[in-house]
N, C-alpha and C positions, 0 to 999 in steps of 0.2 A: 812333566812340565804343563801338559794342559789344566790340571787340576790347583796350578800355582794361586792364578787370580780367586779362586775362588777361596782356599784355605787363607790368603790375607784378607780377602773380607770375610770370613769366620773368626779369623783372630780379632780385627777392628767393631766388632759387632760384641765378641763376648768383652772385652776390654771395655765400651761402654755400656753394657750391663752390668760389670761388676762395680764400675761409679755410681753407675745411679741406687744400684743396691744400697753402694757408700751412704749414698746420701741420703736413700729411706730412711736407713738405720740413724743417722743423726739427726732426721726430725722425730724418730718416735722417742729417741732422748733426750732431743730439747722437750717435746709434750710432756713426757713422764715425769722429767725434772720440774716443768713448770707447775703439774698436778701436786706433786711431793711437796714443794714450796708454798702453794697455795694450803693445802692442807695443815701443814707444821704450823703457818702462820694463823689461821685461823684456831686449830686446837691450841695451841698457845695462847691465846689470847682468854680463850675459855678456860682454860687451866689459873692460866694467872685469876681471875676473877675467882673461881669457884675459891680458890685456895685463900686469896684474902677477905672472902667472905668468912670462911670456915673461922682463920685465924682471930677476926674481929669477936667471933660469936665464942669464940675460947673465952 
């Protein structure tokens, strides 16, 4: 019994580590999403260009 207090704050301490883990994890894939997007959108755009260039110069 004397070790009670202390194993419930072991428990309440790893329970909010594994949130905030949570939530690391959901800004490095809101960033990574937003880099992918950033990316696709700009190649995209350069692709479109390069390629109606090409087609004009057929």
């Amino acid at each position: 019994m004397k070790n009670l207090p202390a194993k419930i704050i072991g428990a309440v301490v790893a329970t909010k580590e594994r949130g905030a883990t949570a939530v690391e994890y959901g800004i490095m894939v809101a960033l990574i999403a937003a880099v992918i997007i950033t990316v696709v959108t700009t190649l995209g755009g350069n692709l479109s260009t390069m390629f109606s260039n090409v087609a004009n110069k057929i």
